[in-house]
N, CA, C and O of each residue as an XYZ file, in Angstrom:
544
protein
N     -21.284    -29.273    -30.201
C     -20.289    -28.419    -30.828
C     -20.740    -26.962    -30.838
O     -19.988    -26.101    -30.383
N     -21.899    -26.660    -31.323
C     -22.630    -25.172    -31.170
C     -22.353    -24.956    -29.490
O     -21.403    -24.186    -29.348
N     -22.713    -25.254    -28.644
C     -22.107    -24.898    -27.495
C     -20.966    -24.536    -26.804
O     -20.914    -23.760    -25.851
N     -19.702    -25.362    -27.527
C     -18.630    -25.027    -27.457
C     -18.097    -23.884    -28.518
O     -17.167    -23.222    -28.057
N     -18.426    -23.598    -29.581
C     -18.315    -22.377    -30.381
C     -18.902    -21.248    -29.751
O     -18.240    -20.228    -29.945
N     -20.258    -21.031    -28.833
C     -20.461    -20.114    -28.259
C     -20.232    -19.879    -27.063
O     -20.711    -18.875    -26.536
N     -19.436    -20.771    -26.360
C     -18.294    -20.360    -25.310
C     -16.690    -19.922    -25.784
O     -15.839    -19.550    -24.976
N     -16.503    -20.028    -27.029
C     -15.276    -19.614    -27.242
C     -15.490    -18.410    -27.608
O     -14.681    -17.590    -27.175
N     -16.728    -17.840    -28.594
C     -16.748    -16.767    -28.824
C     -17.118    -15.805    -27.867
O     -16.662    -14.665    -27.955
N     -17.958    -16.152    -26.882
C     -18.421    -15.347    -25.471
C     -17.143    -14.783    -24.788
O     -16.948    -13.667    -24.309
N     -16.179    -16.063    -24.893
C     -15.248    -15.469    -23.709
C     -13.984    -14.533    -24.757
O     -13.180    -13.667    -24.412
N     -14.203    -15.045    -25.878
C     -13.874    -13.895    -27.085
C     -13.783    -12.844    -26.882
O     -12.690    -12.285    -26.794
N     -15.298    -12.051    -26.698
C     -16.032    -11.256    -26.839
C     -15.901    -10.193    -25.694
O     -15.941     -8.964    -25.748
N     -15.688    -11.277    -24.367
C     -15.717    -10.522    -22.447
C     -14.817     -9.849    -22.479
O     -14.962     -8.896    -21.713
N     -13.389     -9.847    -23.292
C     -11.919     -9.403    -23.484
C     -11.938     -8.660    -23.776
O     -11.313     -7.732    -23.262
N     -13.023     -8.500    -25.306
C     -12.941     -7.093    -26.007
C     -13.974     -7.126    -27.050
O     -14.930     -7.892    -26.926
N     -13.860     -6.385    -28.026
C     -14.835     -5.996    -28.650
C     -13.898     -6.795    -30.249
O     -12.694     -6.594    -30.410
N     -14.641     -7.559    -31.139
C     -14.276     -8.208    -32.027
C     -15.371     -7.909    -32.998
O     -16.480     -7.495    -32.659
N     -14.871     -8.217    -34.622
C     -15.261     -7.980    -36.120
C     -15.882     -9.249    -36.448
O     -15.267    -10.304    -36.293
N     -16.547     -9.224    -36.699
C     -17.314    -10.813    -37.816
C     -16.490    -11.468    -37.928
O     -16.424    -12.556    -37.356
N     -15.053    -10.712    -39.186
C     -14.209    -11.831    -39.317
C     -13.066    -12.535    -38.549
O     -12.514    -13.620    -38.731
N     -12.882    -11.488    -37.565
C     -11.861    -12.130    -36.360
C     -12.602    -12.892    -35.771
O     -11.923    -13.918    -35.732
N     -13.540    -13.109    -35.278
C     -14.316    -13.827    -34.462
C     -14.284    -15.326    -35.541
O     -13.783    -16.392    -35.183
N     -14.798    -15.137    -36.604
C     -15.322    -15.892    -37.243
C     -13.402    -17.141    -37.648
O     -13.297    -18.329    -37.954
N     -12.379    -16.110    -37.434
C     -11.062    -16.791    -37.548
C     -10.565    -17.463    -36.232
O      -9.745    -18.382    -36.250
N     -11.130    -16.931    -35.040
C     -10.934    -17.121    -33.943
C     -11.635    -18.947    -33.779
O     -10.888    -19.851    -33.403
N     -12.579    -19.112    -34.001
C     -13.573    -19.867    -34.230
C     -13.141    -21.253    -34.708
O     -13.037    -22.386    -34.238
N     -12.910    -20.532    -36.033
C     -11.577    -21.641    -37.170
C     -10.164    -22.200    -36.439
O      -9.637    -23.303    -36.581
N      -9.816    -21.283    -35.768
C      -8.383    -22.175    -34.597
C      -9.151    -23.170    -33.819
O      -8.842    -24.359    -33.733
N     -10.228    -22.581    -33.226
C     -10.515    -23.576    -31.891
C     -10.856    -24.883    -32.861
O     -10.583    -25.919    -32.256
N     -11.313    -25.096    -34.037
C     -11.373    -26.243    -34.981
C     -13.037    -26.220    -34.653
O     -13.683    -27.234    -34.390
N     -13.444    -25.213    -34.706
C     -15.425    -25.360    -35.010
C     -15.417    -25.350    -35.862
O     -14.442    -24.889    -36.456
N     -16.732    -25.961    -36.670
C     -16.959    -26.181    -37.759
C     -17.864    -25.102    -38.715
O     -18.761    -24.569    -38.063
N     -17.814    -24.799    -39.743
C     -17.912    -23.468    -40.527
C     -19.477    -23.478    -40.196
O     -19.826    -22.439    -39.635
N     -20.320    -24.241    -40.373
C     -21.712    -23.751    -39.942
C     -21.969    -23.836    -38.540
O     -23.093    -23.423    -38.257
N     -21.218    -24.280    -37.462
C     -21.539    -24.076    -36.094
C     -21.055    -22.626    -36.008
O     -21.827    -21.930    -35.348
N     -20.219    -22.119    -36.389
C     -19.421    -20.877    -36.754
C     -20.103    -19.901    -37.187
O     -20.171    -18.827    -36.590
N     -20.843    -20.221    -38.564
C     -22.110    -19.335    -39.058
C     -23.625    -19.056    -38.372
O     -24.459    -18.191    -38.639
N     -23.635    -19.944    -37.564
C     -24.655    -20.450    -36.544
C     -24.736    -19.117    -35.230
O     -25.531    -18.252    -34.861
N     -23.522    -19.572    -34.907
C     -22.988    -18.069    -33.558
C     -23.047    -17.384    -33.521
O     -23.613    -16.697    -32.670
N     -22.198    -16.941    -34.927
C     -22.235    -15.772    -35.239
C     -23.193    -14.565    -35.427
O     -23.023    -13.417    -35.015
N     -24.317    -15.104    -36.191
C     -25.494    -14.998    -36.888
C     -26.582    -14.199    -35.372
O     -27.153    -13.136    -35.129
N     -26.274    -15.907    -34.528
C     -27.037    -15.396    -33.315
C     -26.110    -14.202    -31.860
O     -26.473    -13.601    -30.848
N     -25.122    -14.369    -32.439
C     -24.450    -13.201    -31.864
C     -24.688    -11.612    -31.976
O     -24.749    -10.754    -31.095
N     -24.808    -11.521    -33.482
C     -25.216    -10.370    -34.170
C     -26.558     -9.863    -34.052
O     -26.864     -8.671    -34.056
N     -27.366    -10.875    -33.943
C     -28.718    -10.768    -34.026
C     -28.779     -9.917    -31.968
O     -29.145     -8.795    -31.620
N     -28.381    -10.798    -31.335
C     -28.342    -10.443    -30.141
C     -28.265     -8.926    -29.671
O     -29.070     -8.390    -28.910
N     -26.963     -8.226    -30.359
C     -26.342     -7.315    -30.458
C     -24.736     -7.521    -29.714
O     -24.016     -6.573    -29.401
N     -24.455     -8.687    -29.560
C     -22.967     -8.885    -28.928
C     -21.716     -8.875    -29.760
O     -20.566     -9.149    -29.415
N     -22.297     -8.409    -31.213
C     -21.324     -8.663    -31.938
C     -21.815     -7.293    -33.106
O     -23.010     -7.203    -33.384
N     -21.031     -6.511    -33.589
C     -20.973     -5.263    -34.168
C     -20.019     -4.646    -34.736
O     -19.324     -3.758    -34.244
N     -19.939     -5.248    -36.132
C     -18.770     -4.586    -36.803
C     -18.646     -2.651    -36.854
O     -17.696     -1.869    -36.896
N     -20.482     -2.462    -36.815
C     -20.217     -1.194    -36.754
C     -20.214     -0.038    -35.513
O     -20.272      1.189    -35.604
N     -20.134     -0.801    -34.468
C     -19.796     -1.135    -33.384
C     -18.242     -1.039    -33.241
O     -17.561     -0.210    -32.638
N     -17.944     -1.953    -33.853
C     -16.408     -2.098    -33.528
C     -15.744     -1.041    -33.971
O     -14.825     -0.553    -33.312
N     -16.250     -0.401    -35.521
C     -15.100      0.071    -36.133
C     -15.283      1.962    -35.271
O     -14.370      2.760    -35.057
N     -17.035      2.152    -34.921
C     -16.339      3.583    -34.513
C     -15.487      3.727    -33.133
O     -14.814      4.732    -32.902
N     -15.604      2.365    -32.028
C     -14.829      2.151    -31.094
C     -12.892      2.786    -31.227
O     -12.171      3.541    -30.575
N     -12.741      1.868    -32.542
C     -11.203      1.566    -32.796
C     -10.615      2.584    -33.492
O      -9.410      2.834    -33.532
N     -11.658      3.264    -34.134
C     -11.058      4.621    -34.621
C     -11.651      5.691    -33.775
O     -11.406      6.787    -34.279
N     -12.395      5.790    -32.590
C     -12.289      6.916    -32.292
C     -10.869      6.723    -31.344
O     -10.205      7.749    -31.205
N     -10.456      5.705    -30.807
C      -9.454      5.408    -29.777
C      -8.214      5.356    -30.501
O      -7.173      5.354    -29.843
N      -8.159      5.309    -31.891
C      -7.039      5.059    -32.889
C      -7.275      7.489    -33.180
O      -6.230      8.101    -32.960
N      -8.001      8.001    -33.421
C      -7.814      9.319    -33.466
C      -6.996     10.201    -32.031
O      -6.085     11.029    -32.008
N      -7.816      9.565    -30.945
C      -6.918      9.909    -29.745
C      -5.683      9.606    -29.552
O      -4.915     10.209    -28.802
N      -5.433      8.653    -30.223
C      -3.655      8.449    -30.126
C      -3.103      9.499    -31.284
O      -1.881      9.625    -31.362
N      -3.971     10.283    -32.215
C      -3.312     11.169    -32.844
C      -3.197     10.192    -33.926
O      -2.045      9.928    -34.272
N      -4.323      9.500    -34.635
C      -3.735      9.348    -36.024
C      -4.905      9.580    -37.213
O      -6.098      9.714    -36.937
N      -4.426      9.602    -38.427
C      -5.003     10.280    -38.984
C      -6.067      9.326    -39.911
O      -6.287      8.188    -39.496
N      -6.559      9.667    -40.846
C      -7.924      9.244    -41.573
C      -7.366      7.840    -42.293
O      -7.852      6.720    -42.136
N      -6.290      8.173    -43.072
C      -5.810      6.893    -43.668
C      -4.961      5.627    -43.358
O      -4.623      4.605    -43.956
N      -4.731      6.342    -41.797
C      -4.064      5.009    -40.747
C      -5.775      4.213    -39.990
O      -6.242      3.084    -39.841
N      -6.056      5.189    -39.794
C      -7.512      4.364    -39.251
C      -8.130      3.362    -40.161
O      -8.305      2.182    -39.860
N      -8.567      4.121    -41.721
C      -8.608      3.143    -42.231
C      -8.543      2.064    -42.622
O      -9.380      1.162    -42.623
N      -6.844      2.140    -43.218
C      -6.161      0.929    -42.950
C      -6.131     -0.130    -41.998
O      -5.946     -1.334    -42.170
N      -6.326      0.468    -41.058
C      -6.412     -0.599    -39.398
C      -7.813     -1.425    -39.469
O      -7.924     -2.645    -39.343
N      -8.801     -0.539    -39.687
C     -10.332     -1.152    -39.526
C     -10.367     -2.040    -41.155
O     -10.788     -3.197    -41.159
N     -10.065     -1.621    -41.997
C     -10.139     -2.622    -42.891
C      -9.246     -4.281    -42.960
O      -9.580     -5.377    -43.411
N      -7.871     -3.724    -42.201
C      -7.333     -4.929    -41.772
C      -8.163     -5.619    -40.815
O      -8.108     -6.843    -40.691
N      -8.801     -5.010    -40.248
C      -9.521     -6.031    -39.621
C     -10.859     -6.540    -39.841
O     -11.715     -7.023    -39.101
N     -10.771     -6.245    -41.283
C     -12.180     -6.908    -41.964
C     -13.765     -6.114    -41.945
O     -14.803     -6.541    -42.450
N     -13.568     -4.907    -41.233
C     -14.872     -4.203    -41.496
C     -14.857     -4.026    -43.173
O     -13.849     -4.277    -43.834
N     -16.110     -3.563    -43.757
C     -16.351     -3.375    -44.543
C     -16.506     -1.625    -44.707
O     -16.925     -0.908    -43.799
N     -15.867     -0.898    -46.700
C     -15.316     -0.202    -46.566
C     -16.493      1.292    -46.087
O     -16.322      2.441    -45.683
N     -17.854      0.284    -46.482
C     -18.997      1.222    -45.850
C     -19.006      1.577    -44.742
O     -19.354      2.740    -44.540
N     -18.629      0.718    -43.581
C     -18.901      0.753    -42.050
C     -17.639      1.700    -41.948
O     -17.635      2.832    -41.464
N     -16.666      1.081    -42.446
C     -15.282      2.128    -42.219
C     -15.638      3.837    -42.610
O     -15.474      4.538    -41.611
N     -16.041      4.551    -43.727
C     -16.800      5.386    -44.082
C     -17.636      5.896    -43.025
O     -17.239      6.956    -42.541
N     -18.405      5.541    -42.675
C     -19.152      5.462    -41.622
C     -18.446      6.016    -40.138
O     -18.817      6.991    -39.485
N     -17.831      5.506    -39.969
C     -16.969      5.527    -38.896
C     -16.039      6.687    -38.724
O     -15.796      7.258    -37.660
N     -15.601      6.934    -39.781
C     -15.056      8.007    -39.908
C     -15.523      8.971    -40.285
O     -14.506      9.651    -40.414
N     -16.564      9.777    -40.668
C     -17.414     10.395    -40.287
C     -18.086     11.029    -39.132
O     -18.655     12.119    -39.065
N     -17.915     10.185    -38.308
C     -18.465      9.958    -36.958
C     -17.714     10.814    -35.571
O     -18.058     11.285    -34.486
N     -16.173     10.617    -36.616
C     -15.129     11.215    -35.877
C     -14.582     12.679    -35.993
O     -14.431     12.820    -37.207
N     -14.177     13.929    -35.334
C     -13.788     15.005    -35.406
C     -13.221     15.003    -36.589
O     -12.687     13.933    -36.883
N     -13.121     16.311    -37.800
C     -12.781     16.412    -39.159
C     -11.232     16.197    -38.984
O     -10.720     16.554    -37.924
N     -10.452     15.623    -39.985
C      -9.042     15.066    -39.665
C      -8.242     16.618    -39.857
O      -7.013     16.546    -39.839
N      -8.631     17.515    -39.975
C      -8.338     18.598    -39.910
C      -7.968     19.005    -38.652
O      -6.811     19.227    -38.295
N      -8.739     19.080    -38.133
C      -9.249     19.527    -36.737
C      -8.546     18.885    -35.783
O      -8.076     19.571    -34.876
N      -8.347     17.565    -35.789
C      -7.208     16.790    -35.011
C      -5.718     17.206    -35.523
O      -4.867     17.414    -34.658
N      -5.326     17.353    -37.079
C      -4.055     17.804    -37.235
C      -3.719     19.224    -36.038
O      -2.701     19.484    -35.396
N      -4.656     19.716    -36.091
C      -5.026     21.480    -35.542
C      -4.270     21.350    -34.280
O      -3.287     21.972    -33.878
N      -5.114     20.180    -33.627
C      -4.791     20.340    -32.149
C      -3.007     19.585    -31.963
O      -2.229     19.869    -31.053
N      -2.756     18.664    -33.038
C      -1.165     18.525    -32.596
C      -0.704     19.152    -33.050
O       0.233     19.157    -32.252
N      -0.316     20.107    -34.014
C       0.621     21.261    -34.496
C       0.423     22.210    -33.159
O       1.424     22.786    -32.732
N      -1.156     22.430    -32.321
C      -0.476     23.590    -31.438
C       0.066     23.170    -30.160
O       0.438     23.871    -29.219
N       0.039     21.317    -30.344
C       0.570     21.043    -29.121
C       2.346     21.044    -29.492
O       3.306     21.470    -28.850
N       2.244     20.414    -30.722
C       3.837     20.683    -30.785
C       4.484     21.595    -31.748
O       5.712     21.648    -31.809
N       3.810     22.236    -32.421
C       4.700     22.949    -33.107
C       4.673     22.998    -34.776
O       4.450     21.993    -35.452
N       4.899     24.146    -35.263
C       4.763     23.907    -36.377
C       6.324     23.961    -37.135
O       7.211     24.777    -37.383
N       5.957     22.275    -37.345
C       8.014     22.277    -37.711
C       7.768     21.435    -38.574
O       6.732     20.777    -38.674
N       9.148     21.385    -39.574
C       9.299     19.982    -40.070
C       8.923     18.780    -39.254
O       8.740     17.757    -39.913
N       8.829     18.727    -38.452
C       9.211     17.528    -37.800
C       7.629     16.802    -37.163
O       7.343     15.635    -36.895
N       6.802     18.114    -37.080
C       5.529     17.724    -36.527
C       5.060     17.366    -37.981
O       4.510     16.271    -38.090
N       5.254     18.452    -39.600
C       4.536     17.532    -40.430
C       5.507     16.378    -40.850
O       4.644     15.502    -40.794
N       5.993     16.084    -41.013
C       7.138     14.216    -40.474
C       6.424     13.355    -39.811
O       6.438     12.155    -40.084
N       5.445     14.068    -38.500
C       5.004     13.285    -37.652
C       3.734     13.110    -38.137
O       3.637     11.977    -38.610
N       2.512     13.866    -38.244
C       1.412     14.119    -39.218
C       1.088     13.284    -40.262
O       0.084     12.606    -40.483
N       2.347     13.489    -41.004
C       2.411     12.168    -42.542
C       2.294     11.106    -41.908
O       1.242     10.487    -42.071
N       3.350     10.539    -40.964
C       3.671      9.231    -40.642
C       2.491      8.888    -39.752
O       2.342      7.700    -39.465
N       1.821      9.591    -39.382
C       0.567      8.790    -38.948
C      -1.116      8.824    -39.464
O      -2.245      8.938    -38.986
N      -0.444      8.649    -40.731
C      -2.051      8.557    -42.101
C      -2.184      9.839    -42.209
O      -2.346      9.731    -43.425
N      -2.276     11.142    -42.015
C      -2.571     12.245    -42.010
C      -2.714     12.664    -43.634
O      -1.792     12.280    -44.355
N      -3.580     13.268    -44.129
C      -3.846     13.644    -45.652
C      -2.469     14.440    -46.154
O      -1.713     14.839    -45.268
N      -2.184     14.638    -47.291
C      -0.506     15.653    -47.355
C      -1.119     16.622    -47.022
O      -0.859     17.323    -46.044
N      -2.459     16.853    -48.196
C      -2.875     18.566    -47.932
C      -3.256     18.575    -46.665
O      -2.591     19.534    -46.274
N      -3.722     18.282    -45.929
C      -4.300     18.825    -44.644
C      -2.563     19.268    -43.796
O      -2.196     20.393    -43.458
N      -1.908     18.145    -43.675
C      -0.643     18.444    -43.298
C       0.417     19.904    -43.682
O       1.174     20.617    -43.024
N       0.047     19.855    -44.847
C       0.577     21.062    -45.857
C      -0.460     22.544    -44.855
O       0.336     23.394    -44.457
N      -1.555     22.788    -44.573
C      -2.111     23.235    -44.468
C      -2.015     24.046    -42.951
O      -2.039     25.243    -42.663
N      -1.873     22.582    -41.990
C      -1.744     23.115    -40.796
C      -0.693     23.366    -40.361
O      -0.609     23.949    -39.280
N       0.414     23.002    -41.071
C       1.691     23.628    -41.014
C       1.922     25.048    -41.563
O       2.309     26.040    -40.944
N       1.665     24.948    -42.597
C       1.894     26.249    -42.951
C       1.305     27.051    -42.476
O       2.027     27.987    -42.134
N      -0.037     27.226    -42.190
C      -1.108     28.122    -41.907
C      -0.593     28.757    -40.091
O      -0.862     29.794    -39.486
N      -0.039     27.932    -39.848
C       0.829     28.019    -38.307
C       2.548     28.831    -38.598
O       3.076     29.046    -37.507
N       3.208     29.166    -39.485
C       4.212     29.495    -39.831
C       4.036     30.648    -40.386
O       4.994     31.255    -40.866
């Protein structure tokens, strides 16, 4: 059974880059059993094939390039079970959420509509408030 848990999680893993606890849910479908599960995992991590903190500056630096902001990233990496340290962490790591508002207001404009767009993608109010106006 440990063998077959670390072929499900390997080929898991070849796809993409996965969290403790997705892996560890992934695991739970195929019907492994919670300590063959804890077993993998354990030696996964230890390996280095497995990295929540790893994962999370991956998904938010690729979640900032799509233009979103501190509290959509968040949200995302905690839905997916990092912990709120690693998340912290992670974001840190990434250009000040300032600084990204910066660069889409001068790509599009400083309108209602870019801070509309700003908000709606986690963006802080004040920072939004800020680079709008400060552009007007």
């Amino acid at each position: 059974m440990r063998d077959e848990a670390l072929a499900v999680a390997t080929r898991a893993l070849a796809r993409r880059e996965h969290t403790r606890r997705s892996l560890a849910e992934r695991l739970q479908r195929a019907d492994i059993g919670e300590s063959e599960a804890e077993e993998v995992l354990a030696e996964l991590e230890r390996l280095g094939l497995l990295d929540d903190g790893r994962f999370a500056l991956e998904r938010a630096r690729m979640l900032a390039e799509r233009g979103k902001g501190d509290a959509a990233i968040r949200f995302d990496l905690e839905r997916s079970g990092v912990s709120a340290s690693v998340v912290e962490e992670a974001l840190a790591r990434l250009d000040p959420e300032r600084e990204r508002a910066e660069r889409l207001v001068g790509r599009r404009g400083a309108t209602p509509a870019t801070a509309c767009l700003l908000a709606g993608r986690g963006f802080d109010e004040d920072v939004v408030a800020a680079v709008v106006a400060r552009d007007q």
